[in-house]
Backbone as numpy.savetxt, mean C-alpha at the origin, in Angstrom:
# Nx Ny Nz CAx CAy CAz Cx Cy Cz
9.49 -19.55 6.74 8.66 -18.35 6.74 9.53 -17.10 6.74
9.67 -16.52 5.26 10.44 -15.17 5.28 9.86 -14.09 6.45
8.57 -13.71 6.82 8.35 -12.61 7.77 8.43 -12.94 8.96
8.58 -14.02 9.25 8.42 -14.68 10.70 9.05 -14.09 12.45
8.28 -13.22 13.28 8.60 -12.46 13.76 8.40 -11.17 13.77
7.89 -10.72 12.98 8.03 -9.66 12.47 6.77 -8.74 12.57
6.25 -7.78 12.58 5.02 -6.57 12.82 4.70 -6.31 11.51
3.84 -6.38 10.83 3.22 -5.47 9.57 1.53 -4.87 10.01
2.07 -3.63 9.75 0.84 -2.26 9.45 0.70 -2.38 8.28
-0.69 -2.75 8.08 -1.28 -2.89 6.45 -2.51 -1.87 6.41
-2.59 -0.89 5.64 -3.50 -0.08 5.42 -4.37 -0.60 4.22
-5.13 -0.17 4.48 -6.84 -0.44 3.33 -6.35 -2.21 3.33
-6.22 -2.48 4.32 -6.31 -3.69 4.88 -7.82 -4.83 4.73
-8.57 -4.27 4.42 -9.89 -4.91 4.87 -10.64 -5.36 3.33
-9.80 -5.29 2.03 -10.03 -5.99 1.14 -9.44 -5.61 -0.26
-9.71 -6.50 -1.20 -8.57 -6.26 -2.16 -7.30 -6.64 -2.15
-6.50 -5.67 -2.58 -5.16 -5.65 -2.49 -4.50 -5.83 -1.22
-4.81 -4.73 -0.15 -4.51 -4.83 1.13 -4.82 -5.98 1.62
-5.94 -6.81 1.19 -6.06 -7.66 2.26 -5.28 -8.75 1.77
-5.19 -8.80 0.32 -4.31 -10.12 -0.18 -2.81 -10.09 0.32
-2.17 -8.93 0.85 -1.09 -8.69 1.22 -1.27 -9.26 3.05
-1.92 -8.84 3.43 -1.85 -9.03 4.90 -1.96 -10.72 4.89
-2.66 -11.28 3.93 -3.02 -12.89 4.57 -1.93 -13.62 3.91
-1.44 -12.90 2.38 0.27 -13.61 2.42 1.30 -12.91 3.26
1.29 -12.36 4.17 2.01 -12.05 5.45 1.89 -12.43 6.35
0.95 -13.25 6.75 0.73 -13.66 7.59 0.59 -15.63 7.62
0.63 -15.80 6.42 1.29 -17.31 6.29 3.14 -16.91 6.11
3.52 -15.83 6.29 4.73 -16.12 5.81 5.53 -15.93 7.51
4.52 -15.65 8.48 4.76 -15.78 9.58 5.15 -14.36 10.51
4.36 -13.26 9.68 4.33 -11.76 10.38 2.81 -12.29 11.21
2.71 -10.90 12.17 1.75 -10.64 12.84 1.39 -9.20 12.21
0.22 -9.29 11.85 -0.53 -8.63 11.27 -1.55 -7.61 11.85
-1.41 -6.27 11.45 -1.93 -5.10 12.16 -3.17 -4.85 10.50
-4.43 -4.58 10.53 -5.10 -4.86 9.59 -5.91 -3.18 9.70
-5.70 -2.29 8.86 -5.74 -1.17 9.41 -7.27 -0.90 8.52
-8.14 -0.62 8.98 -8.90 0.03 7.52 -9.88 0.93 8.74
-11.16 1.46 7.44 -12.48 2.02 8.20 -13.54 1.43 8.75
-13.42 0.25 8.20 -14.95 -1.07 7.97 -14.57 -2.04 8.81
-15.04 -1.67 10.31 -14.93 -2.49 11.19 -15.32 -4.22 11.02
-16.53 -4.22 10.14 -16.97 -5.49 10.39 -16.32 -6.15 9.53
-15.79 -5.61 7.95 -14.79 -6.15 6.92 -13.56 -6.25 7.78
-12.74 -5.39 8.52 -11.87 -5.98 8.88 -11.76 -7.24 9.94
-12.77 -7.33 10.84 -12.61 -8.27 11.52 -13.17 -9.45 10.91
-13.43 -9.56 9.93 -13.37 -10.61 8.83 -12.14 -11.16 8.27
-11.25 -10.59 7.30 -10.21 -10.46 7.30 -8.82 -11.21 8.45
-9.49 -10.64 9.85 -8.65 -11.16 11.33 -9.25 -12.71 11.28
-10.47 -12.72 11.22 -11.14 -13.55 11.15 -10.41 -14.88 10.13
-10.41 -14.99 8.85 -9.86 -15.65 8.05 -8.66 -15.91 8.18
-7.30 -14.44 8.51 -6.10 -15.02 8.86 -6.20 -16.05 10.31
-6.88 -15.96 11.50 -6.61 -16.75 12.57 -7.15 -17.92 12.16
-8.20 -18.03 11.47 -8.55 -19.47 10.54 -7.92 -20.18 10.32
-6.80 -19.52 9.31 -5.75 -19.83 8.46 -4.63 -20.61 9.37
-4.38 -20.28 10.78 -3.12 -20.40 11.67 -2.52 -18.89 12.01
-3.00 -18.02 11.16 -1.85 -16.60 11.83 -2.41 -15.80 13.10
-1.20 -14.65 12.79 -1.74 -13.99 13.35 -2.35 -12.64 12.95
-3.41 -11.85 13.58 -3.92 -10.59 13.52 -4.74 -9.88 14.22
-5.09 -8.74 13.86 -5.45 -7.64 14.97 -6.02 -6.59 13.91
-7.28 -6.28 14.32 -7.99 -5.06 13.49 -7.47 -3.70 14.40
-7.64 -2.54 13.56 -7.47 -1.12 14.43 -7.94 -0.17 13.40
-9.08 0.14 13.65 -9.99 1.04 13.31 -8.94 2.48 12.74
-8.73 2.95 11.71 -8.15 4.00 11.19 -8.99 5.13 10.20
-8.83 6.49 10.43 -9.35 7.21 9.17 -8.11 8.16 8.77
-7.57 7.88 7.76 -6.24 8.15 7.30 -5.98 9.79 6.83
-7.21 10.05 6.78 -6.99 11.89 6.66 -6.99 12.42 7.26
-6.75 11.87 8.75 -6.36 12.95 9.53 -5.30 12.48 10.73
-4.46 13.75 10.87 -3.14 13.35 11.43 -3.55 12.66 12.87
-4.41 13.37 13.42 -5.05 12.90 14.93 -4.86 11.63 14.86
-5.99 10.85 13.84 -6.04 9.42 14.01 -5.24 8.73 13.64
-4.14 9.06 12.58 -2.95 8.32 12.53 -1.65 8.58 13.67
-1.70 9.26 14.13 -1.09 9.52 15.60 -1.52 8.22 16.47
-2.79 8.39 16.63 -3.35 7.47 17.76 -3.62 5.97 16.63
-3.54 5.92 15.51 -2.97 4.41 15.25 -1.46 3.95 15.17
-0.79 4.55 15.20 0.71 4.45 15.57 0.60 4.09 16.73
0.07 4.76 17.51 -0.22 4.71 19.06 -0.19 3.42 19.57
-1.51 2.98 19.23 -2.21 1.90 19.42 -1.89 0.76 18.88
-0.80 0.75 17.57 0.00 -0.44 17.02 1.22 -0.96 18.36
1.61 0.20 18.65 2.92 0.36 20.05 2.49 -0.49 20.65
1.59 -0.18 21.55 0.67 -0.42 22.59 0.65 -2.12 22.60
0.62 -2.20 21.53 -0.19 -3.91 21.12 0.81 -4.50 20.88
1.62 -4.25 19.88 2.65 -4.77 19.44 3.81 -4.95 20.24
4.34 -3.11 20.63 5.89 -3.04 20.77 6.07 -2.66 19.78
6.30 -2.97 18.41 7.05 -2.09 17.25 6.19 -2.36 16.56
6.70 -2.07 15.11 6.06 -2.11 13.92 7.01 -1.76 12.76
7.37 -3.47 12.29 8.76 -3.59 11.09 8.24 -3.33 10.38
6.99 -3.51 9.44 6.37 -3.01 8.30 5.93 -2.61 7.93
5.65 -1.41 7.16 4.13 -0.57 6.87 4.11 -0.81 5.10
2.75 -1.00 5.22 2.34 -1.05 3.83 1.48 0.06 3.28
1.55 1.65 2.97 1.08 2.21 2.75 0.05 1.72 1.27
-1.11 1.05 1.36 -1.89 0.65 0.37 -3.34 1.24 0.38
-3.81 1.74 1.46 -5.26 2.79 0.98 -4.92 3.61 0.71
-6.24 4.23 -0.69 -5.67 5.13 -2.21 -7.23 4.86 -2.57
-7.83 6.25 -3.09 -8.84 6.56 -3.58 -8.57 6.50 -5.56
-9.29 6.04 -6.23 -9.23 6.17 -7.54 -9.96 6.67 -8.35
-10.53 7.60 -8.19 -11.91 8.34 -9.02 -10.82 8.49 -10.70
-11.91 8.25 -11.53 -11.43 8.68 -13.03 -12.39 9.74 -13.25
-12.03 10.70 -14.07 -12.83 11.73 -14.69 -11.93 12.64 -15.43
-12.50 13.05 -16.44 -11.99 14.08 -17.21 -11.91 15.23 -16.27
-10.57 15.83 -16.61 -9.78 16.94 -15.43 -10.97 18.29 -15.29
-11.85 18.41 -16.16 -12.51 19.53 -16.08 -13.79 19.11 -14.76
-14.21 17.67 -15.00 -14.99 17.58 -13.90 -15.05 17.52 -13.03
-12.99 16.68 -12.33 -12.98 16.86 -11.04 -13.89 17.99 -9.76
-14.31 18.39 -9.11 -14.29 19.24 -8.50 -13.29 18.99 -6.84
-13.79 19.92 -6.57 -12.95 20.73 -5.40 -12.73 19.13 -4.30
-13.85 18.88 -4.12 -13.73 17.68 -3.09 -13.04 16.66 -3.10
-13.44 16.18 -4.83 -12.87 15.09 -5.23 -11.07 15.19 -4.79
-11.13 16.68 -5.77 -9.29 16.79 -5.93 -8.87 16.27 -3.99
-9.51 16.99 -3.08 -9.01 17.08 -1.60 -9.15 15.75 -0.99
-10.04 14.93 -1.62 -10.02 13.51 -1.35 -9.39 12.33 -1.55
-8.55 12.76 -2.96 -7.69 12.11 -3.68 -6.21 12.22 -2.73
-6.27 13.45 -2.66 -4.76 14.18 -2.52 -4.40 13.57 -0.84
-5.62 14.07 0.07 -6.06 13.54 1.49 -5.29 12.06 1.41
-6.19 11.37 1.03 -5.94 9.77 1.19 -5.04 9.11 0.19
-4.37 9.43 -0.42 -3.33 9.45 -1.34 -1.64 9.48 -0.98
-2.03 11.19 -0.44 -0.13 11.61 0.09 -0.66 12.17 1.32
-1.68 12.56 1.44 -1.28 12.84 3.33 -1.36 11.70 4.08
-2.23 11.07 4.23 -2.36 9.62 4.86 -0.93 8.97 4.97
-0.38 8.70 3.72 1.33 7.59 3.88 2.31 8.63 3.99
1.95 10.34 4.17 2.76 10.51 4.41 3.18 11.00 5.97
1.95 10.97 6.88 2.00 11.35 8.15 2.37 9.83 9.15
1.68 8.90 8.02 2.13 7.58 8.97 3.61 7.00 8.55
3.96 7.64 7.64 5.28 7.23 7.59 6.24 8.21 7.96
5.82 9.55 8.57 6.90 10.08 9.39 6.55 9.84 11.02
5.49 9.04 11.61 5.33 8.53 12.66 6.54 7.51 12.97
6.32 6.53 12.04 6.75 5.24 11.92 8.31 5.04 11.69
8.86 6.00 10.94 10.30 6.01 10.58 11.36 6.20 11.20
11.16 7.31 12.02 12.25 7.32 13.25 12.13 6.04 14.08
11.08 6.04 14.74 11.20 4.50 15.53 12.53 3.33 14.65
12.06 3.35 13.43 12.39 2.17 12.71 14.09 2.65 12.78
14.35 4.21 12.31 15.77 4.27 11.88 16.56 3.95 13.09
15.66 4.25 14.25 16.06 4.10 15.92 16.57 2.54 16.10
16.44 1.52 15.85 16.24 0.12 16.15 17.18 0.10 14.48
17.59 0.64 13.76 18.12 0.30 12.33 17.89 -0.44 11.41
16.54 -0.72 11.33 15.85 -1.54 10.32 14.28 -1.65 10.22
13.83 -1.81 8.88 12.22 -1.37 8.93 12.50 -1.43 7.73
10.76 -1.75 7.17 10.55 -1.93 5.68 9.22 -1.02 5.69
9.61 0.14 4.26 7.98 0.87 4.03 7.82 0.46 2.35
6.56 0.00 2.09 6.35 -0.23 0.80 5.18 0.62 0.81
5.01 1.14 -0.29 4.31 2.15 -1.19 3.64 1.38 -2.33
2.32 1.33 -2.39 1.82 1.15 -3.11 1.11 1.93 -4.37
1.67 1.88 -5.38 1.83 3.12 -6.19 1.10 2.08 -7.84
0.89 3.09 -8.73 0.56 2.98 -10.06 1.37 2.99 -11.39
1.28 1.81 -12.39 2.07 2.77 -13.60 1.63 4.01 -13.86
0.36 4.15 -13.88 -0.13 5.34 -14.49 0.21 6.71 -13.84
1.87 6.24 -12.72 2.26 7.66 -12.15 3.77 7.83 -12.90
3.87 7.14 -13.88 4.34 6.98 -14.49 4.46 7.11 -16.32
3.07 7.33 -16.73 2.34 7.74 -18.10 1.16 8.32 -17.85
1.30 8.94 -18.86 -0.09 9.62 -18.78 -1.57 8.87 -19.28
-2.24 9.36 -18.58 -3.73 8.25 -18.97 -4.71 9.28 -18.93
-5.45 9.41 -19.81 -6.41 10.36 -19.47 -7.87 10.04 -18.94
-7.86 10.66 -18.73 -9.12 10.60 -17.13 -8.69 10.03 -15.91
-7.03 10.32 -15.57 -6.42 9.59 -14.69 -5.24 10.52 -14.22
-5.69 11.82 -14.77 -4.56 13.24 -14.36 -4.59 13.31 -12.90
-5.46 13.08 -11.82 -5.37 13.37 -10.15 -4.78 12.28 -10.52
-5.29 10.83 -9.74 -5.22 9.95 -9.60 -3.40 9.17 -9.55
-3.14 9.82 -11.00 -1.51 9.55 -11.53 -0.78 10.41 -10.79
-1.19 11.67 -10.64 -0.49 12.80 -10.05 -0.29 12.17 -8.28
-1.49 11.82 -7.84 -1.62 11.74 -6.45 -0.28 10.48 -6.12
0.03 9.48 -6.91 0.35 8.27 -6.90 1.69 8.60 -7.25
2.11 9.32 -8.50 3.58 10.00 -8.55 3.99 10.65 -7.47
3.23 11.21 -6.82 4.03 11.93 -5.22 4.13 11.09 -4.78
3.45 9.70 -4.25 4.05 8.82 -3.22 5.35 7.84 -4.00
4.98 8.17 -5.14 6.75 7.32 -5.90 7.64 8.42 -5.41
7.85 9.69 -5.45 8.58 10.49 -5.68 9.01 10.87 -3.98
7.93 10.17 -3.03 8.55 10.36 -1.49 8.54 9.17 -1.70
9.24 8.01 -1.92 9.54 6.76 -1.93 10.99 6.99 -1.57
11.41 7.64 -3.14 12.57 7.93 -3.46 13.86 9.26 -2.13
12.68 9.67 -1.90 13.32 10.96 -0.90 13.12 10.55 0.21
12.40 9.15 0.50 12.66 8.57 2.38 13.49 7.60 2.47
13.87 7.25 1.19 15.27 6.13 0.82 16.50 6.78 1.18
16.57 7.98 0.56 17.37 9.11 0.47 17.87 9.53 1.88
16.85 9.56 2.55 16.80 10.29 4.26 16.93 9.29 4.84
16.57 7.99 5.21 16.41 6.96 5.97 17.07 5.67 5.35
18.01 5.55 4.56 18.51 4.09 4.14 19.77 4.60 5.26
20.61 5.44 5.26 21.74 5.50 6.33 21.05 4.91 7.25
20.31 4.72 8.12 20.10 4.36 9.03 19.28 2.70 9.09
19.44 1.74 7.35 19.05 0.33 7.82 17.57 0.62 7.23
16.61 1.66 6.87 15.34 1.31 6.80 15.25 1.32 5.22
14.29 0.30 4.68 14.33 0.31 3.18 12.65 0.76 2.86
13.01 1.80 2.03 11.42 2.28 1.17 11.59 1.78 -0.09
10.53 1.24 -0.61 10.31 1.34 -1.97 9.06 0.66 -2.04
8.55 0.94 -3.49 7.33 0.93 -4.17 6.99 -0.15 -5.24
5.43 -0.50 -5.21 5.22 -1.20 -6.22 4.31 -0.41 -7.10
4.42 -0.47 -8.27 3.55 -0.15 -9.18 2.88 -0.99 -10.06
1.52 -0.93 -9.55 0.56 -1.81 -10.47 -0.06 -1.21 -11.45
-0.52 -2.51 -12.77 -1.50 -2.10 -13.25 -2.92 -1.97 -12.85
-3.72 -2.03 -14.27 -5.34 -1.94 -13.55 -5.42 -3.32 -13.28
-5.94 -3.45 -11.71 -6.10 -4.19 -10.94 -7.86 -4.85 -10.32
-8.33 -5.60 -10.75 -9.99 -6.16 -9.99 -9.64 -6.11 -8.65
-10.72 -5.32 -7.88 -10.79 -5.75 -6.72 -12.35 -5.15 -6.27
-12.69 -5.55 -5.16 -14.33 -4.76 -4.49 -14.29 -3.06 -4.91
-13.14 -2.17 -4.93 -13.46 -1.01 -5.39 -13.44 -0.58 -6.66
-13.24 -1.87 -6.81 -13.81 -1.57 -9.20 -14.68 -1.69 -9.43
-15.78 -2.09 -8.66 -16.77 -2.62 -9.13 -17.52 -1.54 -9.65
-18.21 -2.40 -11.39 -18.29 -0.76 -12.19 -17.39 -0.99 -12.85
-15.95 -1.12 -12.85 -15.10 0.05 -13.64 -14.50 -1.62 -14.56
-15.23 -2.75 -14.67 -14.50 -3.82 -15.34 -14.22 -3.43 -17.07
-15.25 -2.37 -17.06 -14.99 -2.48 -18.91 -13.94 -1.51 -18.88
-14.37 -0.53 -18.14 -13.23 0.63 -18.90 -11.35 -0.17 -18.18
-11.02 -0.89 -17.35 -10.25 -1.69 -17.17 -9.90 -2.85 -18.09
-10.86 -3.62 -18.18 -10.60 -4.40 -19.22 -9.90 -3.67 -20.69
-10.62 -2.79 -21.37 -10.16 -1.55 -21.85 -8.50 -1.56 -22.57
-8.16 -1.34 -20.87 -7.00 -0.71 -20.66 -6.03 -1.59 -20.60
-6.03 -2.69 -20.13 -5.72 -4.27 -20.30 -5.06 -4.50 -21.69
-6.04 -4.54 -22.46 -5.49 -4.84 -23.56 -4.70 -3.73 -25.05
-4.01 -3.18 -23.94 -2.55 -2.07 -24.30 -1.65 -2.38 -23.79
-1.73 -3.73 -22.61 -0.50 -4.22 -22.38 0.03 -5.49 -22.60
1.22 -5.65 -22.58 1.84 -6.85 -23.10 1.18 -8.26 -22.25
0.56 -8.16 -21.04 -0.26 -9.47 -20.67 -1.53 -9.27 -20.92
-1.92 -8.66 -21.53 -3.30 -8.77 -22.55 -4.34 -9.44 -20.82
-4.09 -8.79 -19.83 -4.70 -9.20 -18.74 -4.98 -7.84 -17.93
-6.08 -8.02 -16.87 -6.36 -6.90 -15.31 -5.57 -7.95 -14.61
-4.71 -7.49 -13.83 -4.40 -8.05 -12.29 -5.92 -8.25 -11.82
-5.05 -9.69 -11.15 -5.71 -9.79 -9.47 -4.56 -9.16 -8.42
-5.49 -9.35 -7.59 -4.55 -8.80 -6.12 -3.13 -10.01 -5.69
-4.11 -11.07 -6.08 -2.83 -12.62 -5.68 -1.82 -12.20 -6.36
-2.02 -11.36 -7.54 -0.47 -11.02 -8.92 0.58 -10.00 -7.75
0.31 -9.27 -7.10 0.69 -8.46 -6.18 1.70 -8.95 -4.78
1.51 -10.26 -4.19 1.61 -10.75 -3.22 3.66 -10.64 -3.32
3.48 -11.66 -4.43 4.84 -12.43 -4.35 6.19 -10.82 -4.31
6.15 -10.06 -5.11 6.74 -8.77 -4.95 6.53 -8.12 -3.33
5.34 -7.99 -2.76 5.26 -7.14 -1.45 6.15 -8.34 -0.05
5.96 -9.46 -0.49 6.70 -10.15 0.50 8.12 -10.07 0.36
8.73 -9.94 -0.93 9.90 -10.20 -1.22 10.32 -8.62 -0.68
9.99 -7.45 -0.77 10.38 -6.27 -0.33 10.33 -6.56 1.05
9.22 -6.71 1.79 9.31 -6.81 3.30 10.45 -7.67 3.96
10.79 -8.56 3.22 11.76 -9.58 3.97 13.29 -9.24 3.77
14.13 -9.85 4.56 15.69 -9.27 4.67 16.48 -9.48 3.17
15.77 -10.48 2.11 16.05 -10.80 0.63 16.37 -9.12 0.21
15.55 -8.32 0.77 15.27 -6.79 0.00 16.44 -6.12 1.14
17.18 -6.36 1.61 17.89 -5.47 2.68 18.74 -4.58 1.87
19.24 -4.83 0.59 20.03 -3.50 -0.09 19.16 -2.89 -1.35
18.18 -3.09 -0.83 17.06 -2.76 -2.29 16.25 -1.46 -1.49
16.92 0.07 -2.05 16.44 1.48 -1.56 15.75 2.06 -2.75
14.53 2.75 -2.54 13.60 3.70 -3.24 13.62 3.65 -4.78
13.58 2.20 -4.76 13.17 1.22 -6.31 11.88 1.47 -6.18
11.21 0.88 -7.32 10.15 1.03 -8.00 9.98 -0.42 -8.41
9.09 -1.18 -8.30 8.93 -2.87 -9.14 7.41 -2.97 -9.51
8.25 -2.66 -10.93 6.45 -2.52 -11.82 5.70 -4.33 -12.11
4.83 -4.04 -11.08 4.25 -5.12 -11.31 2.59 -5.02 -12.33
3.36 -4.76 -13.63 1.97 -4.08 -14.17 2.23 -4.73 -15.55
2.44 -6.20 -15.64 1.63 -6.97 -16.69 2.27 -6.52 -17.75
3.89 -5.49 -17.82 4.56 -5.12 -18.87 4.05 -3.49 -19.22
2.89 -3.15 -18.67 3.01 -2.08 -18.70 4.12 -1.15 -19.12
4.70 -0.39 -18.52 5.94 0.25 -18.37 6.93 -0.10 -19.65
6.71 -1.54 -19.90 7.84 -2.03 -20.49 7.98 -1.55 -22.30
6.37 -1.19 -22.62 6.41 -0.06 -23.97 6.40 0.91 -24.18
């Protein structure tokens, strides 16, 4: 078991992506912090990993605001003692042509996007550089990477968390802690629902003529979290079906 021992903070924990990450972390022998809004989804989630043999723990989070990520740092301490991993993975995805955005949308995107991973990952980082080791993965997009249209926030919001990937590698690898990012393609999960055609779509512009599942995601987020990744700083690993690769 590569995580074995080990603390992971998984955000938007409670399904999808997040959750496919927390339950292959938790066969790989982490203890699992399952962070989301949806109390009863997450303790589902806890539910299935202790099923499974692991371990886990729900903790109620609303990521736009510094208060409550204060007091989920808090409350990971509390429970835990530390916290080796954070998986910055809740991320809002609205598509729309840039003229329709309005005001909210943009503050909702931007909110739960880069303020959220970026207040819990200046909670979380000193601790980690303190003790000289810690893993932050970023869950990020190709499309912060090309342009897509009807995907100008969205890409934008997702290029800032590549671009503080790169600048907490920068600040925090002297000290043992490794950041870096995955970038997916369009991905199925419970918050697509709706969006299979214009995904499907988009699918077939890339070289796996496929949408991710979340399981496509797993094998990359474990391999970053574990000591395999110990000289691997504010990379990028496009896990996007070749995307990138035209």
């Amino acid at each position: 078991m590569r995580l074995q021992g080990k603390t992971a903070l998984v955000t938007g924990a409670t399904s999808g992506i997040g959750q496919a990450i927390a339950e292959s972390f938790a066969r790989e022998g982490a203890q699992v912090i399952i962070a989301g809004r949806n109390e009863q989804r997450g303790k589902l989630v806890v539910d299935t990993i202790r099923t499974a043999g692991g371990s886990a723990t729900f903790l109620a989070a609303d990521l736009a605001s510094k208060t409550a990520i204060d007091r989920l740092v808090k409350d990971a301490y509390e429970t835990f003692g530390l916290v080796d991993i954070l998986v910055n993975n809740a991320g809002v995805y609205p598509f729309a042509p840039t003229p329709q955005v309005d005001e909210t949308t943009f503050d909702t995107v931007i909110t739960t996007n880069v303020k959220g991973p970026f207040f819990l990952a200046a909670a979380l980082l000193p601790h980690m550089a303190e003790r000289g080791s810690g893993k932050v993965i970023n869950i990020t997009t190709a499309g912060a990477h090309v342009g897509v249209a009807g995907a100008a926030l969205y890409g934008a919001s997702k290029a800032a968390l590549t671009l503080l990937t790169k600048a907490w590698a920068a600040e925090f690898a002297p000290n043992g802690v490794n950041i870096n990012a995955i970038a997916l393609a369009p991905t199925i999960t419970p918050g697509t629902v709706g969006m299979e055609e214009i995904l499907e779509s988009m699918a077939q512009g890339i070289p796996a003529r496929r949408v991710a599942q979340p399981s496509d995601i797993v094998g990359a987020a474990i391999y970053l979290a574990s000591d395999e990744a110990n000289y691997v700083h504010g990379a990028t690993i496009p896990v996007d079906g070749g995307m990138l690769a035209i």
